[in-house]
Steps between C-alpha positions, in 0.01 A plus 500: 500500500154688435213306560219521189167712631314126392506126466533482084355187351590410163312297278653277312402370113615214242751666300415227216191584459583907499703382256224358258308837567762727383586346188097460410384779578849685372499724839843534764589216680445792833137542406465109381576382858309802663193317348602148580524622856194632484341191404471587116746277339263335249539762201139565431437564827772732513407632181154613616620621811736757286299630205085374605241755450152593462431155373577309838226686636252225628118533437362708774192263511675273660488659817237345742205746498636768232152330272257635758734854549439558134201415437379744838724818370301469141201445622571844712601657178223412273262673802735778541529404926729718654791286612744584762868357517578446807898549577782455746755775604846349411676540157352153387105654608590793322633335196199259489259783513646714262470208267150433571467843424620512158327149466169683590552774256564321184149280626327826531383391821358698780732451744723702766740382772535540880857381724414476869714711698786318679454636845166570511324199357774230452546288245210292299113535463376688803119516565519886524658532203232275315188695637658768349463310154195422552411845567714642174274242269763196490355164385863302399796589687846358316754435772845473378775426715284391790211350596559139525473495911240746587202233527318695739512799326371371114239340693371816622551638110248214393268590776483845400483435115864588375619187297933444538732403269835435708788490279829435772791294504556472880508205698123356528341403816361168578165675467403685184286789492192465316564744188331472196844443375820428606841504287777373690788302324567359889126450551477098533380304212643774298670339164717792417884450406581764658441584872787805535299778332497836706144665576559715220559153273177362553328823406735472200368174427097627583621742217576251254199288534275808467698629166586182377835540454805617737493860571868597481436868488420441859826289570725794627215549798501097510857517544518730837256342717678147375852651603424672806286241637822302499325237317691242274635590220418183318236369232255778428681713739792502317360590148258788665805637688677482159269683266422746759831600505537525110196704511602733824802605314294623224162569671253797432360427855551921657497301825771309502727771283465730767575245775778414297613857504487568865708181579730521254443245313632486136202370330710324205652306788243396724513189684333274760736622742388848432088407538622305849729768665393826355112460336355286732625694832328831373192324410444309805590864709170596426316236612735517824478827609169635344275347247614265197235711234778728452709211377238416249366812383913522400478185350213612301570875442415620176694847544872550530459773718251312743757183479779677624345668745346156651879302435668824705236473747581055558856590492438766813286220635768270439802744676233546820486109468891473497508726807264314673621193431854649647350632811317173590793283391725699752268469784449178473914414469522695828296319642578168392840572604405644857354095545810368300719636802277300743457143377648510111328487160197291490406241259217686379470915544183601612501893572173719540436900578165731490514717161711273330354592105296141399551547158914538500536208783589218238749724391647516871507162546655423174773702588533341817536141354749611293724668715445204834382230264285404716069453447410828609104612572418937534215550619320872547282578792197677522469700781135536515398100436787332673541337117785392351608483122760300415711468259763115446799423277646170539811296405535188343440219698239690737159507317372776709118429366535146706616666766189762508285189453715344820382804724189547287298574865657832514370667235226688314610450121787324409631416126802478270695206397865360634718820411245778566203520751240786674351471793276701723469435861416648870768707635550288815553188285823601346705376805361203454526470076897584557574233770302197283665608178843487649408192669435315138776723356745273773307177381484530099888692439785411493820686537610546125123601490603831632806581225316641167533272238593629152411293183790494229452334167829428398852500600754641189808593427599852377562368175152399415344869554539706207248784321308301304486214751364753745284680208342140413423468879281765480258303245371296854349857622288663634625417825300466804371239770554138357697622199769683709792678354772222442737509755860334505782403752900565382702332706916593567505790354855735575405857573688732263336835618246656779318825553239651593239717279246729523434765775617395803673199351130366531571217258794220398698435197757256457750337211472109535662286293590092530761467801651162314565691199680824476437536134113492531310792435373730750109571563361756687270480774261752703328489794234712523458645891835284597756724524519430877640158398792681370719507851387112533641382184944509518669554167605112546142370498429224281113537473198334415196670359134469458336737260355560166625601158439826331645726226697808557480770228725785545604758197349203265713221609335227660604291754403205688477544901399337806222641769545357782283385709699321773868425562718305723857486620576132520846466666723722755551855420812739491430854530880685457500842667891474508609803495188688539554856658245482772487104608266640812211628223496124362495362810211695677275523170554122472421419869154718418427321209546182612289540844199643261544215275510272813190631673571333871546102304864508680745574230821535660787767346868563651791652414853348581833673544817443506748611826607839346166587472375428863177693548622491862777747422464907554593521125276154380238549312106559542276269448117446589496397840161286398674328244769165662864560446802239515856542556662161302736308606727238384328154384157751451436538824335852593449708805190630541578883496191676614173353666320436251768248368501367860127387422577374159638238291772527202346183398120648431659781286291590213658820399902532548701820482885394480634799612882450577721302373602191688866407573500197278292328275433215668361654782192687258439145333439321859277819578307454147484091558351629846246728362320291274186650487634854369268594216693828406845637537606840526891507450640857587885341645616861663816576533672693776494834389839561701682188329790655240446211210748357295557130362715201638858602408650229283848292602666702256426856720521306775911394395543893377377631836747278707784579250462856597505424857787248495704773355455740783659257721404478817479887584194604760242637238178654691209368362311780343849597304567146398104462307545851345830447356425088371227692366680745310744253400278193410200738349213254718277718734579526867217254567662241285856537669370487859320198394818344395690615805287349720510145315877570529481568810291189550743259349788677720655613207493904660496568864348798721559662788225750542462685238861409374564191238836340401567207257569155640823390376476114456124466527357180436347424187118493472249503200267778511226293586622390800378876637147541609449839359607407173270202498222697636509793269567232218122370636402846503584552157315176374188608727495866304550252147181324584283742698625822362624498113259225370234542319182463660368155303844413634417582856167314427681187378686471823216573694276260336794232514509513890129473538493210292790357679265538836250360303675219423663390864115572627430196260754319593 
């Protein structure tokens, strides 16, 4: 067995009605019931969802306020005010003021732009920030990705005669500030379609009212602030995202070319994946570590020479972030795990230190969640207030803004919504924040709370993935939050072929095909950063697989393949080291990886031997003395061996190395019907090095053997003169004839005297299986049949069949 990383939920979808779809709409029945799934069986719906574009765009003056917002930016225009747009540091505040920018420019307005620092002034309006407006000349200030809470900050803008314009699409407060205009598709009272538009998206929209029609030479900025502020991509969302990209992959923008370049990014090919995991981080390093105006002035950069010098300088800002990020996640892994040793992994991880970098802390704790899945909250100290900044990444099923609210006493400043939160708060109160949140953490969870969840779409067969089912897939992109890549489960499936790639054998590949059906075709499947699952998974596994689809081109063939993004081991392993050359490697790297895998939760592994390999003995083998160890017995009993098998139970056995072979059969099945809770096997079956081998002689040597000795009468023969000449005579080895000569001996047919034999004259007759050593190297012979010639599905089979048999009398 190999448990999956996750709990996988699949949804499920009329196949009827996918049906319908395909043949209307003339797609692949893969693709048909991807949309049915996704709640888009009725064919228009589906239709618009695949090939809408500029024309879906709703009329921006249906946004609550966006009248007044007009109306005040002309008015500035036709006076020639000097406006300021007023910006937020992440890649969506930089996208919506680079827009506003080129907005401002094709006006001909009088306009620049200002980005509060992150550490120094926060986020939002500040008061110091708009006296120094006031002192530059500003009368309108444009917000744009902000702006919709600071209430006592506009109010001191109207006091001091600098009209607002908030354009935002965060969550509003219960109280409004009093701007001269406020354009928020979440505002209340708001009768906008569409509520998932990024900061950047509303200034899109505040675009297309003042033009009059949709800007989409301003869609490829549109589409990074809408893709890395993980918003929806839905509605609006969805088309903007889409023309961006057409236009990215194409664009003039020196910018965004050289960004390209110093990520390595293809430009032809760009996706939303790229703008999430390679765009976006370099942008946002800026407004992390040093100011966000160097993001911009990329964004805007009207020299190739002065782009790339600004997109080398974010992707230095953007190592130094990685770095960072490193050096903060370690520390605060240590010293989680110093508490974990104490009193275990909490509900919810709350970790603080003085120095810890505020603007990389999200980062921290997102890495956190994802490695303990668990609501974790950094926060950074500042050594010379006492004030903390925090940062909070939740899990489903803990809305970690209700739980602020719960402890809402402790703070300064609080916000965010149920996945992600900040806080700031007195140093002495974090004690306090960490024992109330895990207090409603052990009130709201539950148990399966705390496994990660992963989505799946589908469940398939290999049959149904193909090319150009895979290729028509891709018609549902761009891919992003609430249009996720499609992702599939394959149940069964017989693995043909394992290995590891890459350096270090960093990643996984397999060759799965159908395990009913021998005949099926086999699909490839890699896992990227997985290629430690390669010693978990036995060359017997039957395996079930989460992942999604994609198309391998190698040398211009194409091929369809599998990414995987989680994958499970349903039933009992086999892993067959017979005959390996160093059984005590396997052993000791297994016993490692199983206690790292195990982290202190108990799992229990032991190794069981057979007499002739009696650890006991000055020639027995070594094995970890940590590790429990079993002598078995007949009816599979075992002797506990060493102490730590003294202190353990066969029956709690997780992890079972068979390392002998037992006398008989029957006495490994009662030991297998004992351990029922063995996940994995590990069959090595050593042999006696000293043994001389050779197979059960059949009745017919057996009659030529005593022939030869009936003819030499009853003459004294000493016993080492007697084996070499049958030998000779016969043409069996020596271990074969003193095998028979002690079943003759046995069944009285031979007599000795010391070292000395004779024949019996008149000896009574006697079947050969009326001698025990015949009988019991006759067993001996079926045990090496069954343990050490088969096949290892074989092995498997019989394994499997005793379990179930112990499964079946635990029934009964």
């Amino acid at each position: 067995m190999l448990k999956a990383k996750a709990r996988w939920e699949v949804a499920r979808t009329d196949g009827e009605e996918a049906a319908r779809l395909a043949e209307e709409l003339q797609i692949h029945p893969l693709l048909a019931r991807l949309l049915a799934v996704r709640g888009m069986s009725d064919p228009l719906l589906a239709k618009a969802f695949l090939q809408g574009g500029e024309d879906a765009f709703h009329d921006p003056f249906l946004l609550l306020g966006m009248r007044e917002a007009v109306g005040r930016i002309r008015l500035a225009l036709e006076r020639r005010e000097k406006i300021r747009i007023y910006g937020d540091y992440d890649a969506d505040g930089v996208s919506s003021t680079t827009l506003m920018i080129f907005l401002m420019r094709r006006l001909g307005a009088s306009f620049d732009y200002y980005i509060p620092h992150r550490v120094r002034e926060g986020y939002g309006l500040n008061v110091s920030a708009l006296e120094q407006a006031k002192r530059d000349g500003i009368s309108l200030i444009v917000t744009v990705d902000t702006g919709i809470s600071a209430v006592s900050e506009i109010e001191y803008a109207n006091a001091i005669g600098i009209d607002i314009v908030v354009t935002d699409h965060h969550e509003p407060p219960e109280a409004l500030p009093p701007a001269l205009a406020l354009v928020n598709p979440k505002q209340p009272g708001c009768p906008y379609p569409f509520k998932g538009l990024a900061g950047v998206g509303v200034a899109f929209k505040l675009a297309h009212a003042l033009l009059g029609e949709p800007p989409l030479d301003f869609a490829e900025i549109a589409a990074i602030g809408t893709v890395a502020d993980l918003m929806p991509l839905a509605g609006e969302n969805r088309i903007l995202v889409r023309l961006g990209l057409e236009q990215m992959r194409r664009t003039a923008n020196k910018g965004l070319r050289a960004l390209f370049s110093v990520a390595g990014i293809e430009q032809a090919g760009v996706n939303a994946g790229h703008i999430g995991f390679q765009l976006a981080p370099r942008i946002n390093a800026s407004g992390r570590l040093d100011s966000a105006d160097e993001a911009v002035r990329l964004l805007i950069a009207a020299d190739d020479g002065e782009a790339l010098r600004l997109a080398r300088e974010l992707d230095r800002l953007n190592r130094d972030r990685q770095l960072l990020v490193e050096e903060i996640t370690q520390e605060a892994s240590a010293m989680l795990e110093s508490r974990m040793e104490e009193s275990g992994l909490p509900h919810v991880i709350v970790l603080a230190r003085e120095g810890w970098n505020v603007g990389v802390i999200g980062i921290v704790a997102s890495r956190l969640l994802d490695r303990f899945y668990r609501p974790t909250i950094i926060l950074g100290i500042d050594p010379e207030n006492g004030m903390a900044k925090g940062s909070a990444r939740s899990i489903p099923g803990f809305d970690i803004h209700r739980a602020l609210s719960e402890c809402h006493g402790l703070f300064t400043h609080y916000g965010g919504h149920q996945a992600a939160a900040g806080m700031s708060l007195p140093e002495e109160n974090i004690g306090l924040l960490d024992r109330r949140l895990n207090e409603l953490a052990e009130a709201w969870l539950q148990e399966t709370d705390l496994v990660p969840l992963i989505r799946a779409d589908l469940e398939c067969a290999l049959e149904e993935i193909s090319v150009s089912a895979i290729e028509q897939l891709e018609t549902m992109a761009p891919f992003g939050m609430g249009n996720p890549s499609p992702k599939f489960v394959f149940s069964g499936l017989r693995l043909e072929e394992l290995k590891t790639i890459g350096r270090d054998g960093k990643h996984l590949k397999l060759a799965l095909s159908n395990a009913a059906d021998g005949n099926s075709c086999t699909v490839e499947a890699v896992g990227f950063g997985q290629g430690h699952l390669a010693d978990w998974i036995s060359s017997t596994a039957t395996i079930d697989l989460l992942g999604e689809l994609s198309v391998n081109e190698w040398n211009g063939r194409k091929k369809a393949q599998i990414v995987i993004s989680d994958l499970s081991v349903p039933q009992v392993q086999l892993f067959d080291w017979r005959g390996c050359p160093d059984p005590a490697e396997k052993i000791s790297a297994m016993l490692e990886r199983v206690r790292s895998q195990a982290r202190g939760e108990g799992h229990l592994q032991g190794i069981v031997v057979g007499p002739q390999h009696d650890p006991r003995r000055p020639d027995g083998p070594w094995f970890d003395e940590s590790c429990p160890v079993w002598l078995l017995g007949g009816s599979g009993e075992t002797e506990p061996l060493n102490e730590a098998a003294c202190s353990s139970s066969a029956e709690l056995l997780e992890d079972a190395v068979l390392y002998s072979l037992p006398a008989n059969t029957s006495m490994l099945a009662a030991f297998i019907r004992r351990a029922s809770g063995v996940k994995r096997w590990y069959a090595i079956f050593a042999e006696d090095s000293g043994e001389e081998r050779f197979s059960l002689p059949s009745r017919e040597a057996f009659r030529k053997v005593y022939a030869a000795l009936y003819q030499a009468g009853t003459r004294e023969i000493p016993r080492s003169r007697l084996i070499g000449g049958l030998s000779r005579r016969s043409g069996f080895s020596p271990a074969a004839i003193r095998f028979m000569i002690d079943v003759f001996e046995e069944l009285t047919f031979i007599e000795r005297e010391g070292n000395v034999y004779r024949m019996v004259r008149q000896p009574k007759k006697q079947d050969l299986s009326c001698s025990s050593t015949f009988c019991a190297k006759k067993e001996r012979e079926q045990v090496e049949t069954l343990f050490v010639y088969s096949s290892a599905q074989e092995l498997l089979g019989w394994i499997k069949s005793q379990s179930n048999q112990s499964a079946m009398e635990g029934r009964s």
